[in-house]
C-alpha positions, 0 to 999 in steps of 0.5 A: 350217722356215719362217722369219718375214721382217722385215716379219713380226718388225717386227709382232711387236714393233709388238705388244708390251704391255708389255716387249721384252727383246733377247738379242745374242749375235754380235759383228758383225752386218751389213744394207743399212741399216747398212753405210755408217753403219758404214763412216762410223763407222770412217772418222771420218765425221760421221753425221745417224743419220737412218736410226735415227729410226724406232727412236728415235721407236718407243722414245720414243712406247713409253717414255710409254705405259709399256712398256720396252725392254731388251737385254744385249749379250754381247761378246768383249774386245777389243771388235770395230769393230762392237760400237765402232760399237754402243756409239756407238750406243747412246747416242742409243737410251739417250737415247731411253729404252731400257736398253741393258747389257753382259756380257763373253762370258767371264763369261757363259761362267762363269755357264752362259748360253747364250742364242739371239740372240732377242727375249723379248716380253711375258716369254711370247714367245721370237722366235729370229732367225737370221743367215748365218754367211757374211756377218752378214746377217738370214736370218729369225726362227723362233717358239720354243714349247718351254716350258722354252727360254723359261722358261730365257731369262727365267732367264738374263735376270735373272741377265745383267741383275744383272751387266752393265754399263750402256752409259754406264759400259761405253762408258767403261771402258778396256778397251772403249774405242778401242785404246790405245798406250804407257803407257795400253795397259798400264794398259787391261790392267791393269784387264782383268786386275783385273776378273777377279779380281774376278769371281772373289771374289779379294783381290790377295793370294789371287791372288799366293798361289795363282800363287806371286808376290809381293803386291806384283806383282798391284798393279803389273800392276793399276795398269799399273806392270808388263807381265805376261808370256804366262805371267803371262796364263795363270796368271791367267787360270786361277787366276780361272777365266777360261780363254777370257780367254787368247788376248785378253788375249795378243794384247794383251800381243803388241800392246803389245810390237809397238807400243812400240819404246823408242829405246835399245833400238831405237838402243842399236847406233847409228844405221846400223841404224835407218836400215836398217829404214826401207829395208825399209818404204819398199820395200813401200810405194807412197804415202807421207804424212808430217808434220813439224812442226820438221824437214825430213822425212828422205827430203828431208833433205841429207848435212849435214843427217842429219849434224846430226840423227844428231848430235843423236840420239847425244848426247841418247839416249847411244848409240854414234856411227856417225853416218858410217854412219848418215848413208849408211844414210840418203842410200842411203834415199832412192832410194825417191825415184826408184826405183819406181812411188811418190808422195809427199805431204809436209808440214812446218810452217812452223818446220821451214824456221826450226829451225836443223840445223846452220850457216847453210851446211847449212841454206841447203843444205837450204832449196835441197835443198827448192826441187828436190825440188819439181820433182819429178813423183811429189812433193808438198810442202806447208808448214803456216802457223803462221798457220793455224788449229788443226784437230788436234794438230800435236805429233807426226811420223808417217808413213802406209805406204800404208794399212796403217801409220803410225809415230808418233815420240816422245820415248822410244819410235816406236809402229807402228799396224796396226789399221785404224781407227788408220791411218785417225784418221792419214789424217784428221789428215793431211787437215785438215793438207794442206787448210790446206798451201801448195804450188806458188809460195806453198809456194817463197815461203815456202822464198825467204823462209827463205833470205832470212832466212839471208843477212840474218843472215850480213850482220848478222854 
């Protein structure tokens, strides 16, 4: 079979009377032009979009002739990072005038639609294009003269443009959004799960009756007030008639459980234990980024002054005090210091040098703790001004693990963020950061003049 080439699709639509119609079936798609936007896109990076005006300009020049542009997007949800990087997109094309919507591939499961990934032109003209499973990439188009094969992609045209959802609206739906953590992950769930049930034509109540629970647990898992269990999932998702929704909506229940470690459960044996999980992730990791905002970060941290942070930690979360213990789980820690091939780029705000730990004795020891680990060659150790301008959220301490994790510190709970994008949001942040740190003698003026404070204070008393 002889397939048309680009250049040859390009003059097939450049023909176009009166309406294009776009059926997009894969969930990612991959070519020369838009790699480095994509790339751009994941990593944060701004884009001018200059290599989508031709598109853009095609579109607005069709649009006040009179002729229309239009495509559904069938996706997976969970959205893949191409189809993120599509709906951002999408928003200069819709701007430009084009109608750009969206159906959840499990609801085009249920109504039948098993489209080719083509263009439908003029309504008569069915173009079927073709990519390489191995990479993505455009392999050709091929025209499609079977009658009935065009009339049933005009059919499953209109029924898919009557259910889907307008780009504006699905861009902002939770479920498609970035991947969320703690408390808005659940409700992003629970709205996933609600959309079922709706589709299905069901009440909240005939749902609960058919699975055998109570009325009321449909409404917290909808509202986000209950995690639904794997077997919650399975119930649901059968009971609605939505049995490919399973393994997502799995995978989603697992990654809120794997991101979310509540501190009493995670401390409720005390503090040793803890301490003992950070061994294991600082000895697979070869760069580590850190930021503290209002204490010194915990692998520069002296004896004394884990002593008065672990204290504070057992009184403020009512936990067992092994502070002794926890104390050398945290000192054995950082040998990763000075054992192995590893750098370190730490960051803390200015406050973290003013937040006492402890006496004037533990925090001028720490202060001097600060001076020497400066002299070391694998470190770096840069104090944010509370001067300098506001650029990102400072709220939080996090630790970047190489690039494959980053743990985020909260009051009630520590998230660990695996995903891709995720810890590259982190590394941005971390970069405007360390672009405003002081370092070498103006980072140790800053530590000299902390210490000064202290024997001024001492002097006073």
């Amino acid at each position: 079979m002889s397939l048309l080439t680009e250049r040859e699709l390009g003059g097939f639509l450049a023909d176009v009377r009166e309406s294009a119609f776009r059926f997009e079936i894969r969930d990612r798609y991959n070519s020369d032009v838009g790699r480095e936007p994509l790339r751009k896109f994941l990593a944060g990076e701004p884009d001018d979009y200059a290599w989508h005006q031709s598109w853009l300009d095609r579109i607005r020049h069709d649009r006040q002739v009179g002729k229309r542009w239009e495509r559904v997007r069938i996706v997976t949800v969970p959205v893949s990072d191409w189809t993120r990087y599509g709906i951002e997109v999408a928003r200069l094309s819709v701007a430009a005038g084009e109608d750009i919507r969206y159906l959840r591939r499990a609801i085009a499961e249920r109504l039948g639609l098993e489209p080719y990934d083509a263009w439908l032109l003029d309504d008569q003209q069915l173009v079927r294009l073709h990519f390489s499973d191995s990479d993505d990439t455009f392999a050709g188009a091929e025209l499609v003269a079977d009658d009935e094969i065009v009339r049933r992609h005009r059919q499953w045209r209109d029924i898919a443009w009557r259910k889907r959802a307008a780009a504006r609206r699905f861009c902002h739906h939770p479920a498609m959004s970035r991947p969320v953590v703690g408390k808005p992950a659940v409700e992003a769930l629970g709205i996933r799960l609600r959309d079922l049930r709706r589709d299905a034509a069901l009440t909240g109540r005939e749902l609960a009756v058919r699975c055998g629970w109570p009325p009321s647990k449909v409404s917290k898992i909808e509202h986000g007030k209950q995690v639904p269990s794997e077997a919650d999932i399975r119930d649901w998702c059968l009971t609605c008639g939505f049995p490919s929704e399973i393994p997502d909506l799995i995978v989603a229940v697992r990654s809120i459980d794997a991101q979310i470690v509540d501190w009493r459960r995670s401390l409720r044996t005390g503090t040793k234990r803890r301490q003992r999980k950070n061994v294991t992730a600082y000895e697979k990791t070869t760069l580590f980024r850190v930021w503290e905002p209002a204490v010194v970060p915990g692998l520069l941290q002296t004896p004394d002054y884990v002593r008065g942070i672990l204290t504070t930690v057992v009184d403020f979360y009512g936990i067992p005090d092994d502070v002794d213990d926890g104390v050398a789980a945290r000192i054995e820690a950082q040998r990763v210091l000075t054992h192995g091939d590893r750098r370190f780029l730490l960051l803390l705000g200015e406050s973290a040098l003013h937040t006492h730990v402890g006496d004037a004795t533990v925090m001028q020891g720490q202060l001097e703790r600060l001076l020497e680990v400066m002299r070391m060659p694998r470190l770096s150790l840069g104090i944010l001004p509370q001067s300098a301008p506001y650029t990102v959220p400072r709220n939080n301490a996090f630790t970047i693990y190489d690039n494959r994790m980053v743990t985020v510190a909260t009051y009630t709970a520590e998230l660990t963020l695996t995903q891709r994008h995720e810890v590259t949001t982190y590394e941005r942040a971390f970069d405007r950061l360390q672009a405003q740190a002081l370092r070498g003698s103006a980072a140790t003026e800053m530590i000299k003049a902390a210490l000064d404070q202290i024997e001024k204070s001492r002097a006073i008393s």
